[in-house]
C-alpha positions in Angstrom: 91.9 93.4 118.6 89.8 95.9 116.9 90.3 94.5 113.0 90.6 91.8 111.2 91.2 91.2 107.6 89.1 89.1 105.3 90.7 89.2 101.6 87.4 89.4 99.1 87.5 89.1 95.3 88.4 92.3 93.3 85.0 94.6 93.1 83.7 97.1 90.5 84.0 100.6 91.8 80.4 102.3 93.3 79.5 98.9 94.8 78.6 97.3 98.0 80.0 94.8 100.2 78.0 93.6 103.3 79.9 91.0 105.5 78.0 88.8 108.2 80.2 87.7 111.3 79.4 86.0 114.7 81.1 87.9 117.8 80.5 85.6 120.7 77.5 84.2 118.6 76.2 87.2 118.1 75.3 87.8 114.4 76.7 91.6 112.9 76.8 92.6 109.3 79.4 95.0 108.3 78.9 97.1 105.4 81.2 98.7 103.3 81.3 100.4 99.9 84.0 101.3 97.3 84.1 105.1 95.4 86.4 106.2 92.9 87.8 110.2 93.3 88.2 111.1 89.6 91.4 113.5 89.8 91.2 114.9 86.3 87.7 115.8 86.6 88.4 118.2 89.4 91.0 119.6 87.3 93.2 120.6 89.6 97.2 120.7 90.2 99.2 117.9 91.5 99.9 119.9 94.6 96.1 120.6 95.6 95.1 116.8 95.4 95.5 116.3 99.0 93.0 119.0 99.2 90.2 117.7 97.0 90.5 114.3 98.6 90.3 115.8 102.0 86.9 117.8 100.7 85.7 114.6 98.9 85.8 112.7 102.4 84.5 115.5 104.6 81.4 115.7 102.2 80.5 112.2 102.8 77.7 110.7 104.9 78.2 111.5 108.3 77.2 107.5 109.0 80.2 106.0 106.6 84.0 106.6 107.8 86.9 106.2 105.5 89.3 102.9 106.3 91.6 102.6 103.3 92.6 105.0 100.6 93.9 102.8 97.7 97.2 103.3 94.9 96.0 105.6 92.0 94.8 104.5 89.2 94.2 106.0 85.5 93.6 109.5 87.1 91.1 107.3 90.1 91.9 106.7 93.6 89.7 104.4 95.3 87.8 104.9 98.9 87.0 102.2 101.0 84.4 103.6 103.4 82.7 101.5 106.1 79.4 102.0 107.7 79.9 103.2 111.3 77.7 100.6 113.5 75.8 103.0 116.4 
């Protein structure tokens, strides 16, 4: 089992979350951060939206991988990315 899924209260967008856990007793922190993808200020048609968001995650830190795209929102889609731990 590679995940495991710890509900947190509801964040503001553009933040950080840092989570510490013991693996075997050893201590890890696991960092993650939440970013909104504006749609309407890409101004672009419904069909090339897939397209934006795929250049929105490619231009990202090479360090942070995306693990959940969430529902739309008021022209927003949030990005859950998670630091990659080397």
């Amino acid at each position: 089992m590679r995940e495991v899924v710890i509900l947190i209260p509801e964040i503001e967008p553009e933040q950080n979350v840092e989570i510490e856990v013991n693996i075997n007793g050893r201590k890890r922190t696991i960092r993650y951060k939440v970013e909104l993808l504006n749609w309407e200020s890409h101004d672009v048609p419904p069909n090339d939206k897939v397209t934006v968001l795929k250049h929105f995650i490619k231009e990202k830190e090479k360090d942070w991988e995306l693990v959940e795209i969430g529902a739309p929102d008021d022209g927003n889609i949030p990005l859950v990315f998670r630091k990659k731990m080397f």
